[in-house]
C-alpha positions as CSV (number, residue, x, y, z in Angstrom):
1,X,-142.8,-17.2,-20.8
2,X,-145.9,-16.9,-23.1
3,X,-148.0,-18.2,-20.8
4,X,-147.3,-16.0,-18.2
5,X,-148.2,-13.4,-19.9
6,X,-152.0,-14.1,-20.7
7,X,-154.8,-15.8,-19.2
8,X,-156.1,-18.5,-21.6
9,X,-159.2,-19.6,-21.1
10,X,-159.9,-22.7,-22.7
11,X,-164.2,-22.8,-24.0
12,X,-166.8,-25.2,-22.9
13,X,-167.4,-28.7,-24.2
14,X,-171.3,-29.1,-24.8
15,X,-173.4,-31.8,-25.4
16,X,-176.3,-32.1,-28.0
17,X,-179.2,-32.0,-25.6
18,X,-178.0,-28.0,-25.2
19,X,-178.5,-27.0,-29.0
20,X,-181.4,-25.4,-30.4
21,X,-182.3,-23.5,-32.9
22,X,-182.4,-20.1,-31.4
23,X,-180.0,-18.3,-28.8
24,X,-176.8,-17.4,-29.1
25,X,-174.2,-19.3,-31.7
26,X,-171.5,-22.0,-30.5
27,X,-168.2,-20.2,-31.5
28,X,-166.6,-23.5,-32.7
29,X,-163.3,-22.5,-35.2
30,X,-165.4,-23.2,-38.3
31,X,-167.1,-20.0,-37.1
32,X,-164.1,-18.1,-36.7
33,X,-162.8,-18.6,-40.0
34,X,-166.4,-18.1,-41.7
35,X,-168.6,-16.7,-39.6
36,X,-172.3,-17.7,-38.2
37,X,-173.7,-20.3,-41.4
38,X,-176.0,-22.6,-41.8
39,X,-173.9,-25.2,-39.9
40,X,-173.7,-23.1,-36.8
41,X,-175.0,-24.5,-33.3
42,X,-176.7,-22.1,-31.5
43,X,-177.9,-22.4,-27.8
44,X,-180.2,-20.7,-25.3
45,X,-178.8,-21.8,-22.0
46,X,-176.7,-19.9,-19.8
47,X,-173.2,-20.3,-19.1
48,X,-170.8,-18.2,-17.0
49,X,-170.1,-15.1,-19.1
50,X,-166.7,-15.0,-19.0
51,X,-167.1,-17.9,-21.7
52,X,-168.9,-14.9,-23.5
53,X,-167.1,-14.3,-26.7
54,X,-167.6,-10.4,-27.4
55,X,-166.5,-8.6,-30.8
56,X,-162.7,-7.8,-30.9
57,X,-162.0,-10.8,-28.1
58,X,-158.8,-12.2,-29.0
59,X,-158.8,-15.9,-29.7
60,X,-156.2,-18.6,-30.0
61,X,-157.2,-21.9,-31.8
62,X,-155.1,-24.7,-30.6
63,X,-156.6,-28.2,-31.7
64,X,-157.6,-29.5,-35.4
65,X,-155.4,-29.7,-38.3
66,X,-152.0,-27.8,-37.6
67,X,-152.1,-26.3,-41.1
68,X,-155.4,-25.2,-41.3
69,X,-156.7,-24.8,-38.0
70,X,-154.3,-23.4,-35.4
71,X,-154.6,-19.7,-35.9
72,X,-154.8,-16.6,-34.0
73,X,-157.9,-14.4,-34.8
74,X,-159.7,-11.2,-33.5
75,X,-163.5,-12.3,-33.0
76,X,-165.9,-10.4,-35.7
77,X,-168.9,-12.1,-35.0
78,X,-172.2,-12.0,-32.8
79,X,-172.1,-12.4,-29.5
80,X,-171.7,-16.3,-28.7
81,X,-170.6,-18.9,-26.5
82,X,-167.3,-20.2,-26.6
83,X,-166.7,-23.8,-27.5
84,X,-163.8,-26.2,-26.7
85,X,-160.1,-26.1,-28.4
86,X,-160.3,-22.4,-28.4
87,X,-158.4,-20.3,-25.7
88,X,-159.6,-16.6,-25.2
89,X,-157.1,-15.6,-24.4
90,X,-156.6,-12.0,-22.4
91,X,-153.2,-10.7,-22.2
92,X,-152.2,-8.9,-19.0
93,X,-151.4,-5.0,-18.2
94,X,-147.7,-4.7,-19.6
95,X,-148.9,-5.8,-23.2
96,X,-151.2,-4.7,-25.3
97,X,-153.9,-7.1,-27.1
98,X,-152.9,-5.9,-30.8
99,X,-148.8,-6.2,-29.9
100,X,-150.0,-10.2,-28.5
101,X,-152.1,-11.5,-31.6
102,X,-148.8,-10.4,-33.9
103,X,-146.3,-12.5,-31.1
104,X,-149.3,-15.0,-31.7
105,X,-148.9,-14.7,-35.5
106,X,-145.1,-14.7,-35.6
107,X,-145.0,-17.8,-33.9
108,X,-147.8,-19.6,-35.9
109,X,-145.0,-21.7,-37.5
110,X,-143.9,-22.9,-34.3
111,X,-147.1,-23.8,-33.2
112,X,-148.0,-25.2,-37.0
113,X,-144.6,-27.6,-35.8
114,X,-145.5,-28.4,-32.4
115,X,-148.9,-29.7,-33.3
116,X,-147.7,-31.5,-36.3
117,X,-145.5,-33.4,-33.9
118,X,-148.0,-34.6,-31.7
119,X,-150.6,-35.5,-34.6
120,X,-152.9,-38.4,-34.2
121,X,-156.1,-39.2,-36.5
122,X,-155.3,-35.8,-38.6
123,X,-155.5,-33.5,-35.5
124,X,-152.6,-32.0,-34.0
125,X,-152.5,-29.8,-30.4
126,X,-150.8,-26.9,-28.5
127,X,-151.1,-27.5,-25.0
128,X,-150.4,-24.6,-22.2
129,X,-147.6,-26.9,-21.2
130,X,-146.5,-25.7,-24.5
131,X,-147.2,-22.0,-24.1
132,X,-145.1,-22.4,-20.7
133,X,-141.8,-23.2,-22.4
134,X,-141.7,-20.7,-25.0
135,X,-140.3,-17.4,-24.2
136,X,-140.8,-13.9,-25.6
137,X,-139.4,-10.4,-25.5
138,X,-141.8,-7.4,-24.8
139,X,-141.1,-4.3,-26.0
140,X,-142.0,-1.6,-23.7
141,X,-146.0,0.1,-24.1
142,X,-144.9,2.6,-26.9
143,X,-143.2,0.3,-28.6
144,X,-145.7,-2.0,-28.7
145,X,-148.3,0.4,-30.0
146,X,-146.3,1.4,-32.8
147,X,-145.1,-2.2,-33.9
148,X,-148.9,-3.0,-33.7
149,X,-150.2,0.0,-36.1
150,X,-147.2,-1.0,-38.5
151,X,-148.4,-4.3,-38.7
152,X,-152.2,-3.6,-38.6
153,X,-151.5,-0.9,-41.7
154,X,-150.1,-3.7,-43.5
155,X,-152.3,-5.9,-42.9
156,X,-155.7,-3.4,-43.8
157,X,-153.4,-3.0,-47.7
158,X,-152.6,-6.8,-47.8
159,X,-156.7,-7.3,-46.8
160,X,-157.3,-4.3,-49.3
161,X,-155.3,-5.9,-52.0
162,X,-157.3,-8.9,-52.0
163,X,-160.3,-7.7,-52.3
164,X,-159.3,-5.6,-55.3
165,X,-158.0,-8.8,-56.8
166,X,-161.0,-10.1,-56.2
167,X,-163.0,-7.9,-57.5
168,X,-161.2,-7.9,-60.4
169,X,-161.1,-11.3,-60.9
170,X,-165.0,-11.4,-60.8
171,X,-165.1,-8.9,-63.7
């Protein structure tokens, strides 16, 4: 089972009286898909670091609007705190982290489906009820590592690609 697999660990819920304009940012998914901005909370208290969000954590957004918001992502960013309807999630010893995000990505549709499903006011959800009743092969380690630099070559041409285009398009 997916969940089996992985510990998710959901982030922290915080209040207004903890945001300030200095300390370390509130990793909310707006932050995830475009980095620290203006409209970034940031916060100097302390929390228990394993809510720490680190560069190259893997992170699993599970709540907002199925199309547009339930993603997998590698963390890029600063240092910050992790805020609620995101999962860190840590995948044990007989997976590797790379090999997990692409599971994560292949099954984006089902997840896209599942929170579609339980939609109410334009927000849908994946629950770890969820993640417990879908099942997935793992390859064994070498595998793994080689499906995972297939992928990630792919994706560095596809990420090159668009930039060129880009680039391009601004001349």
């Amino acid at each position: 089972k997916l969940y089996s697999i992985a510990d998710w660990l959901n982030g922290l819920a915080f209040s207004g009286k903890q945001f300030s304009s200095t300390g370390k940012p509130v990793i909310k998914i707006a932050e995830i898909k475009y980095g620290v901005t203006g409209q970034t909370k940031f916060t100097n208290s302390n929390f228990d670091n394993k809510y720490l969000l680190k560069k190259g954590d893997l992170l699993f957004s599970w709540s907002g609007q199925p199309e547009t918001s339930i993603d997998v992502f590698f963390w890029d960013g600063p240092e910050g705190w992790l805020n609620q309807h995101i999962f860190k999630v840590t995948p044990f010893e007989k997976i590797t982290t790379k090999c997990f995000y692409y599971i994560l990505k292949y099954l984006k549709p089902n997840f896209i489906e599942i929170a579609r499903n339980k939609q109410t006011i334009g927000l849908g959800h994946i629950t770890k009820d969820n993640l417990k009743e879908i099942e997935v092969a793992i390859p064994p380690l070498t595998e793994q590592k080689a499906i995972a630099h297939i992928l990630g070559s792919l994706d560095d041409k596809i990420e090159l690609n668009r930039s060129m285009n880009e680039t391009l398009e601004g001349m």
